[in-house]
C-alpha positions as CSV (number, residue, x, y, z in Angstrom):
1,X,3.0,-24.1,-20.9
2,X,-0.3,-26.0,-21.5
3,X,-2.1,-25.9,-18.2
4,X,-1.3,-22.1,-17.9
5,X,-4.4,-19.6,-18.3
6,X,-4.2,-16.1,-19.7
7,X,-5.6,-13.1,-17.7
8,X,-6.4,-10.1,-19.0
9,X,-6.6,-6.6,-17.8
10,X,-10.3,-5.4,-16.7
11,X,-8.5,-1.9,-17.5
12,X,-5.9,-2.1,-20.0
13,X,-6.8,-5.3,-23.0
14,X,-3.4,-5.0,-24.0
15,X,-2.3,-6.1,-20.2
16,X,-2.0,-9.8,-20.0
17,X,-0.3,-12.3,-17.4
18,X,-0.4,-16.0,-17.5
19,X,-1.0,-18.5,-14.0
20,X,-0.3,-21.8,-13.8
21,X,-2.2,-23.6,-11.2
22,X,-0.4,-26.3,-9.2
23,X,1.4,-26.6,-5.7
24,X,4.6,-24.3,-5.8
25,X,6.5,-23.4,-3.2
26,X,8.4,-19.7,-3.0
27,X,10.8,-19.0,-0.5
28,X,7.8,-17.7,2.0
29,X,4.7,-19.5,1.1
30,X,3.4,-22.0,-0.6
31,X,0.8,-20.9,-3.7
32,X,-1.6,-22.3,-5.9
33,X,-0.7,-21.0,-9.2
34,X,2.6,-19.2,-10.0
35,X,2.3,-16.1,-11.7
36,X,4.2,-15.9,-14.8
37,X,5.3,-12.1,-15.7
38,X,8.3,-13.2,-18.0
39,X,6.7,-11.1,-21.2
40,X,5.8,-8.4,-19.3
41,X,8.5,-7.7,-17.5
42,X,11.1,-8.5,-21.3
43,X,8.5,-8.2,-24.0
44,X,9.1,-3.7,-24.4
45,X,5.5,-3.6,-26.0
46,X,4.2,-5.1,-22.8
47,X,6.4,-3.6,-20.8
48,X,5.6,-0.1,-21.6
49,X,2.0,-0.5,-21.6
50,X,2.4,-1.5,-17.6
51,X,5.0,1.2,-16.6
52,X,2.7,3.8,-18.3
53,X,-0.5,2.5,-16.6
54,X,1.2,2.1,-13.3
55,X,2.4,6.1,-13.6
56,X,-1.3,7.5,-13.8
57,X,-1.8,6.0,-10.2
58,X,1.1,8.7,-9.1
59,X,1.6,11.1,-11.8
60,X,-0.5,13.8,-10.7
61,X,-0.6,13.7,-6.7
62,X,3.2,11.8,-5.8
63,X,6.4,13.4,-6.5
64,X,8.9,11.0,-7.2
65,X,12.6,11.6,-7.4
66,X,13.3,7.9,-8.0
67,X,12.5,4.2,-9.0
68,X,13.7,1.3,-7.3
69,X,13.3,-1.5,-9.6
70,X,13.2,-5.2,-7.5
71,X,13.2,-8.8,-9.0
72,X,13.9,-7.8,-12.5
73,X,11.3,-4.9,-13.4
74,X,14.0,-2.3,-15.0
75,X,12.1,-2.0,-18.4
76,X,9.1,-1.6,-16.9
77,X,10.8,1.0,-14.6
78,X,12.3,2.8,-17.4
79,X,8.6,3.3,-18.7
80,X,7.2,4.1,-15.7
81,X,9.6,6.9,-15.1
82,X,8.8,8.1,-18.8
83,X,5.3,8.2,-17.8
84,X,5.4,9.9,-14.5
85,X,7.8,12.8,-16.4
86,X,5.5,13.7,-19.1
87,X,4.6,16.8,-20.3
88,X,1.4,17.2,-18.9
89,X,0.6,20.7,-17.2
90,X,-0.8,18.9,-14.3
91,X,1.5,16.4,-13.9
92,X,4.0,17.0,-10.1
93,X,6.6,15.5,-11.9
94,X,6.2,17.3,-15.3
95,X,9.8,16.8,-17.3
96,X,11.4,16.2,-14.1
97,X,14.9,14.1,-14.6
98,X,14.0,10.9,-12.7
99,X,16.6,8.3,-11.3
100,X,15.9,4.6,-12.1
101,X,18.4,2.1,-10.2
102,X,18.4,-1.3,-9.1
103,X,20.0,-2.3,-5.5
104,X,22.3,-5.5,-4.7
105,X,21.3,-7.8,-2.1
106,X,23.8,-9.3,0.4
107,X,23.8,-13.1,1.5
108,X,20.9,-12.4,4.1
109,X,19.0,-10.6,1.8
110,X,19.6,-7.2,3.1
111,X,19.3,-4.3,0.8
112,X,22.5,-2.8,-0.4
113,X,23.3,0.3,-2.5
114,X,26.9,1.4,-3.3
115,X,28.1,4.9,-2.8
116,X,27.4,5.8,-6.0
117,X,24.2,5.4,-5.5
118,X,23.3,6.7,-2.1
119,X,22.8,10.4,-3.5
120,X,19.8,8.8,-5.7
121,X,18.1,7.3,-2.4
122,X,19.2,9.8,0.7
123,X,16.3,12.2,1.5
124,X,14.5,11.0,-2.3
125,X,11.3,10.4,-2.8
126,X,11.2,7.0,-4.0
127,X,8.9,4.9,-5.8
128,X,9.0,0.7,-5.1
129,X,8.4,-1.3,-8.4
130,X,8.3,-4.8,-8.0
131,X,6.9,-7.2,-10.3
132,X,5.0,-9.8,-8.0
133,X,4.0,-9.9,-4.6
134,X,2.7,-12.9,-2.8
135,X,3.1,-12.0,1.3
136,X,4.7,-9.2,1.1
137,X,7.9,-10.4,3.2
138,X,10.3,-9.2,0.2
139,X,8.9,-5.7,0.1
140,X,9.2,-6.1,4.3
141,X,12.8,-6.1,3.9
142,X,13.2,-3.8,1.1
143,X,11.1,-1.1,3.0
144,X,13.5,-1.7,6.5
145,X,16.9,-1.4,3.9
146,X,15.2,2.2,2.3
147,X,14.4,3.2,6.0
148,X,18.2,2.8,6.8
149,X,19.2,4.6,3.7
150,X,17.1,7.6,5.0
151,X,14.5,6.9,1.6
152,X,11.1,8.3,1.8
153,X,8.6,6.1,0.3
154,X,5.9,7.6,-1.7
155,X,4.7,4.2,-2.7
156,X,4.8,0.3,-3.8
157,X,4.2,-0.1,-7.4
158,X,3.2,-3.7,-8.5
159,X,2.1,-5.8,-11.7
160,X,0.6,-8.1,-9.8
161,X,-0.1,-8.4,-5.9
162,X,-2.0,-10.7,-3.5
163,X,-1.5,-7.8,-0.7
164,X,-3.2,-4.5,-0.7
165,X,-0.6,-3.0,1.9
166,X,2.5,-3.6,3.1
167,X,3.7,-2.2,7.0
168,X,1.3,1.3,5.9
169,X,2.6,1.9,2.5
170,X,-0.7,0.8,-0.1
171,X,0.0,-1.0,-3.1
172,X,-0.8,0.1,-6.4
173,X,-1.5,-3.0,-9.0
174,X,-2.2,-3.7,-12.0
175,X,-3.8,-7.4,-11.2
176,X,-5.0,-8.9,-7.5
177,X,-5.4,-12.4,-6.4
178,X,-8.9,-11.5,-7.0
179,X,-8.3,-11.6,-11.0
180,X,-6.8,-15.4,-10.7
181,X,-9.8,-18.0,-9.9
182,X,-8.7,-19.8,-7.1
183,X,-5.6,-18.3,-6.3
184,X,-4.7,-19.1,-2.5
185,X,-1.3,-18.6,-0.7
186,X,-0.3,-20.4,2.4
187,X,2.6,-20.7,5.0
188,X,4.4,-24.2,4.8
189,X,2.4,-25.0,7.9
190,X,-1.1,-24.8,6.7
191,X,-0.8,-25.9,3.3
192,X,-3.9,-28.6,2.4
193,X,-1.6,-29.7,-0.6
194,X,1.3,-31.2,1.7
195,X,-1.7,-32.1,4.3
196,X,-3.2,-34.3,1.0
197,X,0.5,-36.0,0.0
198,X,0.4,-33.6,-3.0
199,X,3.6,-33.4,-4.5
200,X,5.3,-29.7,-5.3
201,X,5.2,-29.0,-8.7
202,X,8.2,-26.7,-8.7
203,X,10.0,-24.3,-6.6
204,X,9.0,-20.5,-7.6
205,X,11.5,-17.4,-7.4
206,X,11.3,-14.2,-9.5
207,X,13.2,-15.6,-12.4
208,X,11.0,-18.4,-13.0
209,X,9.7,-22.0,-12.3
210,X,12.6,-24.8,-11.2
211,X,9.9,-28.0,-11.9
212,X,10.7,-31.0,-9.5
């Protein structure tokens, strides 16, 4: 997309996620750019490079039993997991067989998982990975649903995050609000675009851009 900018990874060069500024709307806020992760989160290359750089925030002092992959971050998961299982002497999950699932999500956007499952989450150790995170409602949710599921979270993986915590539980990123000039996120109520008459450019979900 022409007006979108490419940001790099202060950490990682090979770590890159594109913005597009604008007036977007998601389904709890209103933002100033939209994040684009499509390549990281389907390009493998891309993807492995974040899941492997997300595991040395946990490898050594988190065990983990299992990953709960949100919004489409599976390949990244899958990495993540191979990262956090290595065979590194120092490592608390050193060659340990880790579980990475995806849940459903009802009609009210309550967290679901099947019996099948439940064994994977019950009384686990479980990592969050979620590709994006604007105000941290989503992962709200998601932590109440792992709560009823009996889950203990060890922590809230993220590509990118506007939030550095979410209800206690601190979340590790790869790129802040900090690392996209003029990034802002605001509740429908506040927002100076509607204020000023601007137009929405497009509505914003984890699958992509819908443009209006």
């Amino acid at each position: 997309m022409e007006r979108a900018i490419t940001i790099t990874s202060h950490q990682n060069p090979h770590l890159q996620i594109s913005a597009i500024p604008g007036h977007f709307v998601t389904s709890h806020s209103h933002i100033s750019h939209y994040v684009d992760l499509t390549v990281m989160k389907h390009q493998h290359m891309m993807a492995q490079e974040a899941g492997l750089a997300l595991a040395e925030s946990f490898a050594y002092h988190k065990e983990i039993d299992t990953i709960v992959c949100i919004e489409g971050s599976e390949v990244i998961g899958a990495f993540l997991a191979r990262g956090l299982a290595k065979s590194d002497l120092i490592s608390v999950n050193r060659r340990k067989e880790l579980y990475v699932i995806t849940p459903e999500f009802n009609s009210n956007m309550q967290l679901i998982f099947r019996d099948n499952l439940e064994p994977m989450i019950h009384d686990k150790n479980i990592l969050l990975l979620i590709p994006s995170i604007t105000t941290g409602k989503a992962i709200h949710r998601t932590l109440e649903g792992m709560a009823y599921y009996g889950a203990h979270v060890q922590g809230i993986a993220a590509v990118f995050s506007a939030q550095e915590q979410v209800d206690g539980v601190e979340i590790t990123r790869l790129f802040s609000a900090l690392d996209i000039p003029g990034y802002e996120t605001y509740s429908y109520r506040d927002c100076p675009y509607c204020k000023a008459g601007q137009k929405i450019d497009g509505l914003a979900n984890s699958f992509g851009i819908s443009h209006m």
